[in-house]
C-alpha positions as CSV (number, residue, x, y, z in Angstrom):
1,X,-4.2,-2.6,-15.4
2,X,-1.6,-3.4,-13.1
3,X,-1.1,-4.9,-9.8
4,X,1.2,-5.3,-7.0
5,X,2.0,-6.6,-3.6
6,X,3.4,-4.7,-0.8
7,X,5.7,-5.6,1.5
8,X,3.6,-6.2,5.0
9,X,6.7,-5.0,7.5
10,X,7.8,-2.0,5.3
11,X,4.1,-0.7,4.9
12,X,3.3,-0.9,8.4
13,X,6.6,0.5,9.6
14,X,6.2,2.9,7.6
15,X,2.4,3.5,8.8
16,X,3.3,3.5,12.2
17,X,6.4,5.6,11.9
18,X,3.9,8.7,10.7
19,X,1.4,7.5,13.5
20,X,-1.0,5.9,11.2
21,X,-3.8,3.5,12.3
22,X,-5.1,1.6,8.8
23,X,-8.0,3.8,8.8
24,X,-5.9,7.0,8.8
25,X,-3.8,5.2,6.2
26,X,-7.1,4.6,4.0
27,X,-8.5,8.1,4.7
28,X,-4.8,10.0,3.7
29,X,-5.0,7.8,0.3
30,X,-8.4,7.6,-0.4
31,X,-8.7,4.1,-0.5
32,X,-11.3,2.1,1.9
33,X,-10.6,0.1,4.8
34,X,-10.4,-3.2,3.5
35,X,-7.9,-2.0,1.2
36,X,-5.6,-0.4,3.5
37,X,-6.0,-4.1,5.2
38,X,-5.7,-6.3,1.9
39,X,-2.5,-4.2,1.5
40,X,-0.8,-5.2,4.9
41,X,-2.0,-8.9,4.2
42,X,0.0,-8.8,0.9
43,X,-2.8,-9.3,-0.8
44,X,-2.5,-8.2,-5.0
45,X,-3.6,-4.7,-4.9
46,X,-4.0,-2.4,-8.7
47,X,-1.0,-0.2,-9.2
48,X,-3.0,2.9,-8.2
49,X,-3.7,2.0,-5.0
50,X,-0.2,1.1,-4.4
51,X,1.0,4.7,-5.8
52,X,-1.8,6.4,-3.5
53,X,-0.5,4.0,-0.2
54,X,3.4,5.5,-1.2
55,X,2.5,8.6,-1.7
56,X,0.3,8.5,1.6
57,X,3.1,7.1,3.4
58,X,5.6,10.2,2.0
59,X,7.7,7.9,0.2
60,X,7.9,7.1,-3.5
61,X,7.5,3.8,-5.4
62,X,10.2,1.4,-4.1
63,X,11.2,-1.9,-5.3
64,X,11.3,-2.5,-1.2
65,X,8.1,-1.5,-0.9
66,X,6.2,-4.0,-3.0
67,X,6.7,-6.3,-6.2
68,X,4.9,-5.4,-9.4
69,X,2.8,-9.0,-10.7
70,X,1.7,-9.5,-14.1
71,X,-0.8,-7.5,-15.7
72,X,-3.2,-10.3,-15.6
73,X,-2.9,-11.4,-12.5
């Protein structure tokens, strides 16, 4: 499995562009709260959440958007 981090200012600007709180972010991509936080703290997240935060966001996978670590990270 995968994992990357997303970039903290481009996540939330795009969060707050759609009028997203992080709870609204983790109920559109069915991910829990704590997720939707670890992802703004740029925090390693598995490549399925950060598809289902992208695609929650209307926007798809950017190199902007997040880095893509190691599998065994």
């Amino acid at each position: 499995m995968g994992y990357v981090v997303m970039d903290k200012e481009r996540v939330q600007e795009h969060r707050e562009a759609h009028g997203m709180s992080k709870r609204d972010l983790a109920g559109v991509a069915g991910i829990s709260v704590s997720t939707a936080r670890r992802v703004e703290a740029e925090e390693p997240v598995t490549f399925c959440t950060g598809r289902a935060v992208t695609e929650a966001l209307g926007v798809g996978p950017s190199p902007s958007l997040g880095r893509v670590l190691s599998r065994s990270a």
